[in-house]
C-alpha positions as CSV (number, residue, x, y, z in Angstrom):
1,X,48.5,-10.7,11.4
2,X,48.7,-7.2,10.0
3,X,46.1,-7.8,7.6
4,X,44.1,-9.0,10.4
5,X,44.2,-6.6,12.2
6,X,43.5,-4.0,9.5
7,X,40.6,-5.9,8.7
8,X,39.6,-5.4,12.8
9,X,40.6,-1.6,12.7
10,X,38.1,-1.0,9.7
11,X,35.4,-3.0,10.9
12,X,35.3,-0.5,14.3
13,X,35.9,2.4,12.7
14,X,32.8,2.1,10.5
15,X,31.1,0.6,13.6
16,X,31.9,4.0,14.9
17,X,30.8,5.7,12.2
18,X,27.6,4.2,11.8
19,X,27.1,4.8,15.6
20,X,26.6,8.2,14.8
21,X,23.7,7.8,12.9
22,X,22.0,9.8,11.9
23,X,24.5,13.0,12.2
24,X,22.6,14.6,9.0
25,X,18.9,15.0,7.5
26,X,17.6,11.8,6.2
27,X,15.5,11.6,3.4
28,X,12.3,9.6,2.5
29,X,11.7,9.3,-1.1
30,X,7.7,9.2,-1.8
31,X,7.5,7.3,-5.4
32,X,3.8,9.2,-5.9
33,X,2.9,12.7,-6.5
34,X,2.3,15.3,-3.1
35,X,-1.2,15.8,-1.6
36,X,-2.2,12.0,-2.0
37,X,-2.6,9.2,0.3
38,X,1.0,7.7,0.3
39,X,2.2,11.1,0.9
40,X,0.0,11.8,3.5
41,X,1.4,8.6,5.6
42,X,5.0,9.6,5.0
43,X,4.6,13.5,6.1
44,X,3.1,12.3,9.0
45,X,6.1,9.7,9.5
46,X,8.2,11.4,9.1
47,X,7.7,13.8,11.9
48,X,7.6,11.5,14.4
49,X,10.3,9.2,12.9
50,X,12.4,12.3,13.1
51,X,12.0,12.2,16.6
52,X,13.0,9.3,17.7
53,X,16.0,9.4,15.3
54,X,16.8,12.7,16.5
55,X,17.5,13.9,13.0
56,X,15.3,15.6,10.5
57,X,13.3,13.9,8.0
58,X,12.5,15.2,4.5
59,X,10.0,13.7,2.3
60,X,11.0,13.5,-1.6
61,X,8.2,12.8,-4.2
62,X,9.7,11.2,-7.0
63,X,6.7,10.2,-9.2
64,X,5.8,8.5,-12.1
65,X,5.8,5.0,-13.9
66,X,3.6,3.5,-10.7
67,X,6.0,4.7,-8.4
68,X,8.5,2.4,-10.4
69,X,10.9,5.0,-10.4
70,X,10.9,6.6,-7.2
71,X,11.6,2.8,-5.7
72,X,14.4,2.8,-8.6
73,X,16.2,5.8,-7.8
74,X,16.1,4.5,-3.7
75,X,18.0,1.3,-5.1
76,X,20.2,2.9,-6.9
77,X,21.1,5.3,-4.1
78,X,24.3,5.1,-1.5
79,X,23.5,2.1,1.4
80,X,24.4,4.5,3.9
81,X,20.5,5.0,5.7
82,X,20.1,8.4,4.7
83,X,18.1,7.9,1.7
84,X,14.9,5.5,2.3
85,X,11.5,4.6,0.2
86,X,8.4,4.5,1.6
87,X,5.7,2.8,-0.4
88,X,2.8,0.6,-0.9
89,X,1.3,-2.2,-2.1
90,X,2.9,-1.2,-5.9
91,X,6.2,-3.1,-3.9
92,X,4.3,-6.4,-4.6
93,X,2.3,-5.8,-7.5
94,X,5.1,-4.1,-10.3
95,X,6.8,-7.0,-10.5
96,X,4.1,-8.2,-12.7
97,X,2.5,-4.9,-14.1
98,X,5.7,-3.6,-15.5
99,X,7.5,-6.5,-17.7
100,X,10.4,-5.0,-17.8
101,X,11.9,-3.6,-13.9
102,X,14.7,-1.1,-13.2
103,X,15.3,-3.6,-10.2
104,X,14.6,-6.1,-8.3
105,X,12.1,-5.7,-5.4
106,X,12.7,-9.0,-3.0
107,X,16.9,-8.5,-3.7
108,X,17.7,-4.8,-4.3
109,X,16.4,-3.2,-0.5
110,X,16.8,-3.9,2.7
111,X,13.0,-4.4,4.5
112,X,13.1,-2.0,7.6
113,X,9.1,-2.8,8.1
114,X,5.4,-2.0,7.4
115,X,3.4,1.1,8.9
116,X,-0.4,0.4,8.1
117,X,-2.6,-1.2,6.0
118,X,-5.9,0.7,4.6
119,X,-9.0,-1.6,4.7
120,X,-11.4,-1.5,0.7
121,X,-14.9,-1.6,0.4
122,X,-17.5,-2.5,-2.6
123,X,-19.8,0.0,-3.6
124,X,-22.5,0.7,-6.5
125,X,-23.9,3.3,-7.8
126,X,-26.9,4.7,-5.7
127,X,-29.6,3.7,-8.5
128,X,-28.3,0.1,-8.9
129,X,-31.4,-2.1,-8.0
130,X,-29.5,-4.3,-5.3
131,X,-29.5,-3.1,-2.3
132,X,-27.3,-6.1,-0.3
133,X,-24.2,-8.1,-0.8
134,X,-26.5,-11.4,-1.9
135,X,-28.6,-9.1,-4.1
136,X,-25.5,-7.5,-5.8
137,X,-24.4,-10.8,-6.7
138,X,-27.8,-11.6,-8.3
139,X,-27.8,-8.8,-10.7
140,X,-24.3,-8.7,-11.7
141,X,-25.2,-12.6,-12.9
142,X,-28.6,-11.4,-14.2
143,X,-26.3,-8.6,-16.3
144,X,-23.4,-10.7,-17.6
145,X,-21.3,-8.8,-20.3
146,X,-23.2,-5.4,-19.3
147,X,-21.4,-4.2,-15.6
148,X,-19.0,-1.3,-16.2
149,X,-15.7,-2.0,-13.4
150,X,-15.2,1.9,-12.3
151,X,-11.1,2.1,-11.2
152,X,-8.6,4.8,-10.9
153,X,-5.9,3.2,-13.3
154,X,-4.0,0.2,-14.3
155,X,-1.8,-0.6,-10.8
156,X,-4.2,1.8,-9.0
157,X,-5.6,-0.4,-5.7
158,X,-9.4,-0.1,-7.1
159,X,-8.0,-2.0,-10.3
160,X,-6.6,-4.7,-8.8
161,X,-9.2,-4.9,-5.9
162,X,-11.2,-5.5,-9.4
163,X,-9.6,-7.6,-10.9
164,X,-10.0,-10.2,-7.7
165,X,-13.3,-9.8,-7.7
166,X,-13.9,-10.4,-10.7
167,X,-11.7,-13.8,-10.8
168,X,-13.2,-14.5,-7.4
169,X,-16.4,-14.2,-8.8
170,X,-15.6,-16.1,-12.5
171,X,-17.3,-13.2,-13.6
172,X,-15.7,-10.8,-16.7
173,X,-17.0,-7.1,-16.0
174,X,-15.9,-4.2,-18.5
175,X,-13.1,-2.4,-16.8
176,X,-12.8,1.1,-16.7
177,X,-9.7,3.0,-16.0
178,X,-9.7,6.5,-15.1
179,X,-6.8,8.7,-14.4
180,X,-7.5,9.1,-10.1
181,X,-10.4,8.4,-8.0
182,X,-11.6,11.9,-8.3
183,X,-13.1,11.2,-11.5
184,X,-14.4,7.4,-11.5
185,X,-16.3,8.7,-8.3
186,X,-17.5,11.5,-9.6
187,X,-19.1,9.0,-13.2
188,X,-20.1,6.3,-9.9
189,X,-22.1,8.8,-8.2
190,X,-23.7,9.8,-11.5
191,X,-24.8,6.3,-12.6
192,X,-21.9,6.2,-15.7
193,X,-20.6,3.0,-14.3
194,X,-21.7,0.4,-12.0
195,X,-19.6,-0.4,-9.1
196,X,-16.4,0.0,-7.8
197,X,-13.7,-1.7,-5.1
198,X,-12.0,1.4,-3.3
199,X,-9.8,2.4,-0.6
200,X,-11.9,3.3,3.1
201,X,-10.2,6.9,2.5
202,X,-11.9,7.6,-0.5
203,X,-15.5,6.1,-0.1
204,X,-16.3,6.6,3.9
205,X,-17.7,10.1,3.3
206,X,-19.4,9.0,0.5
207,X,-20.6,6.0,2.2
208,X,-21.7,8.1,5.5
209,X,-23.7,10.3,3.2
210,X,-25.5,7.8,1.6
211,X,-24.4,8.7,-1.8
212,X,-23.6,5.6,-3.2
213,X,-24.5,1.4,-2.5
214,X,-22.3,0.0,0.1
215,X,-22.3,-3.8,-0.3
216,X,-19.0,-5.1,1.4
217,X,-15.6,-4.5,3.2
218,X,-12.6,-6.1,1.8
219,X,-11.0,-7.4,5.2
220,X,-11.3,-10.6,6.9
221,X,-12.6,-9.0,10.2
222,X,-15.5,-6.3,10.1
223,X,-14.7,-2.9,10.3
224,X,-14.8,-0.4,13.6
225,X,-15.6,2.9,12.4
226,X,-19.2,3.8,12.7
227,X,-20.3,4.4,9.1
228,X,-18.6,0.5,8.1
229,X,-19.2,-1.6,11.0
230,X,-22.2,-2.8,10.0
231,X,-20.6,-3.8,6.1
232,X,-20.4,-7.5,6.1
233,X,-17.0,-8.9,5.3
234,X,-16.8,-10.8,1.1
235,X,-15.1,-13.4,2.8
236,X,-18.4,-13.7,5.2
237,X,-20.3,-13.4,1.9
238,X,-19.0,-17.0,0.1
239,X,-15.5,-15.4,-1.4
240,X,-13.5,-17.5,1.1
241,X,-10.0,-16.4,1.6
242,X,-11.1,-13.0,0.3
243,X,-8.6,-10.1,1.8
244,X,-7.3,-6.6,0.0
245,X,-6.1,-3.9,2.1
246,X,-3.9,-1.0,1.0
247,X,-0.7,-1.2,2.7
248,X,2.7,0.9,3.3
249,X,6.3,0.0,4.6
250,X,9.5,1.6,4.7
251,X,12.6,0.3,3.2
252,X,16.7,1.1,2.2
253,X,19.2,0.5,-0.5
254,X,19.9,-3.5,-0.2
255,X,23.8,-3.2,1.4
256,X,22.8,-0.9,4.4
257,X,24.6,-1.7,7.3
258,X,22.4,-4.0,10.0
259,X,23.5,-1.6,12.6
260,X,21.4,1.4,10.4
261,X,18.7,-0.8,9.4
262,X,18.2,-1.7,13.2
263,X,18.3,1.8,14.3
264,X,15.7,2.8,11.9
265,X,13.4,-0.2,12.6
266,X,13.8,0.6,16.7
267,X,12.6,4.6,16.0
268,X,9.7,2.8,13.3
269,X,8.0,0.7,15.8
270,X,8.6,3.6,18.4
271,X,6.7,5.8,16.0
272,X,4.0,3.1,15.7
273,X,3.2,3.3,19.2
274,X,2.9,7.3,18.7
275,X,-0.7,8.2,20.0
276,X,-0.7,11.1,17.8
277,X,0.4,9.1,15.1
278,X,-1.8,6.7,15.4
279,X,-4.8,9.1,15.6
280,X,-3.7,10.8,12.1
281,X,-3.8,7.0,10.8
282,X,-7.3,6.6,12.1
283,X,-8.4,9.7,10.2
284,X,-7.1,8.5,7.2
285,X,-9.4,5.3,7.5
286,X,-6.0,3.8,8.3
287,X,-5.4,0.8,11.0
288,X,-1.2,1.1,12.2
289,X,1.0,-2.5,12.3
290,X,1.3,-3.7,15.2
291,X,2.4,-7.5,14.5
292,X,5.4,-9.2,13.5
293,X,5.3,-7.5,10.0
294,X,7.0,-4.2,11.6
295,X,10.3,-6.1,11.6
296,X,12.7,-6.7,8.8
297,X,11.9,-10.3,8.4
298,X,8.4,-10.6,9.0
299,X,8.2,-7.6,6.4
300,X,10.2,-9.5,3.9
301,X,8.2,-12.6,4.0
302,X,4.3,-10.5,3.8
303,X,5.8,-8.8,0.7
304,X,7.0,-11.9,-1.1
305,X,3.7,-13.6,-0.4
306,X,2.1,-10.4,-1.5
307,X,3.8,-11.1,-5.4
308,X,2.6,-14.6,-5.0
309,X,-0.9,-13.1,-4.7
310,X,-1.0,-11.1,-7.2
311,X,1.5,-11.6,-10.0
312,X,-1.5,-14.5,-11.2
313,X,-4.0,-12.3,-10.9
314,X,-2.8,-9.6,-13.5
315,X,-1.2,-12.0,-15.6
316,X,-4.5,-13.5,-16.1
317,X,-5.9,-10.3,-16.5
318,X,-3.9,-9.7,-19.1
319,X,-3.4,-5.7,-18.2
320,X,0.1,-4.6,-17.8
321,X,1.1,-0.8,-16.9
322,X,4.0,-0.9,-19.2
């Protein structure tokens, strides 16, 4: 009996405890350098997350090894809710670029739910002769063994857009990593290499401007905005099944107690519904969650069909980050 009821006075007291939450600043760990993309989605979480928390939010960019070891040091870190990851698609796809993992992604976090996804598009260089999707795919047969495969670096989401086009296709292309989008733009727009499979954010403007060959969006549905709508869709285009977006999700140390993990995931959806938030999304070429993917569950499942996706895809490839 008196062990009983120990047992019954500890389990209220740290129900008490954890009612409190948050009671101090919580901190979301960014596993890629400030100023790009990810961090853009998690500075502008964070204010509104901080909101609905009541508690202030600070973003921490731990970068490096393909954001391997920010997501590490998240792991590693106390269960208690006040240290969280944000991160994106790198969840699913380390597990097969990087052989050897400081931990395990489907086991080692709690899956408090996903924020956006960030639609891809194909483009060319603007003096490649095709000029449409059906063309495209009539020169790049015509030039077997000659197409240069722009991308931003191994785990970068141009490479492994790449990579499934390519398989898609049964087509081998010459890859070419560079460090960032900055530069394989920069040799795209100056006729150095061929095409390329980037994020909406970093080819609308040059899209709009009619700087490069736009030949498809990587989405099952056609795009909204403006300057894309009238891209048709690969899958439209014969690559049945077809579908690469950039996404983000939030997560905590695996061990966090359910009471934390659903007070976070009540202020996440809340902040999804955020019109400013959702506006600052838009801008980014970014389309908010608003299915069953912004709860735990629904979150865990996407990202463990996400490793089913792609773990074949690089192994096949043959081009590992580590």
């Amino acid at each position: 009996m008196k062990r009983l009821l120990t047992a019954a006075l500890a389990t209220l007291a740290a129900t008490a405890a954890f009612a409190e939450y948050p009671d101090h600043p919580i901190t979301v760990v960014v596993p890629f350098a400030a100023g790009g993309p990810t961090d853009k989605v998690a500075r502008d979480l964070g204010v509104v997350l901080g909101q609905h928390l009541k508690q202030t939010v600070i973003i921490e960019n731990v970068g490096g090894a393909g954001g391997t070891l920010g997501a590490a040091k998240v792991a590693k870190a106390s269960p208690d809710g006040y240290t969280l990851l944000l991160h994106h698609i790198g969840m699913a796809t380390s597990p097969a670029l990087y052989r050897k993992m400081p931990y395990e992604t489907l086991s080692d976090f709690e899956y408090l739910g996903m924020i956006n996804e960030v639609p891809m598009t194909l483009i060319g260089r603007p003096t490649l002769p095709a000029n449409n999707y059906a063309e495209l795919v009539k020169w790049l047969e015509a030039n077997k063994g000659k197409i240069n495969l722009a991308n931003a670096g191994l785990g970068a989401a141009s490479h492994l857009c790449g990579l499934l086009f390519m398989q898609s296709l049964k087509l081998d292309m010459t890859t070419v990593p560079y460090k960032g989008t900055g530069p394989a733009m920069t040799d795209l727009l100056g006729g150095q290499v061929d095409i390329m499979c980037d994020q909406t954010t970093n080819t609308s403007s040059q899209i709009e401007g009619g700087k490069v060959k736009a030949y498809a969006v990587t989405t099952m549905a056609p795009l909204k905005t403006p300057a894309l709508a009238k891209l048709p869709t690969l899958d439209s285009q014969g690559l049945k099944g077809f579908n690469v977006s950039i996404w983000h999700a939030l997560y905590a140390p695996k061990g966090t107690p359910a009471a934390v993990v659903e007070k976070v995931n009540k202020a996440l959806q809340a902040s999804l519904k955020d019109a400013d938030f959702i506006k600052k999304q838009e801008a980014l070429g970014a389309v908010v969650i608003t299915d069953g993917r912004v709860g735990s569950a629904e979150h865990k499942k996407f990202v463990a069909a996400e490793i089913n996706k792609w773990g074949p895809v690089i192994k096949a490839a043959g081009q590992y980050a580590d």
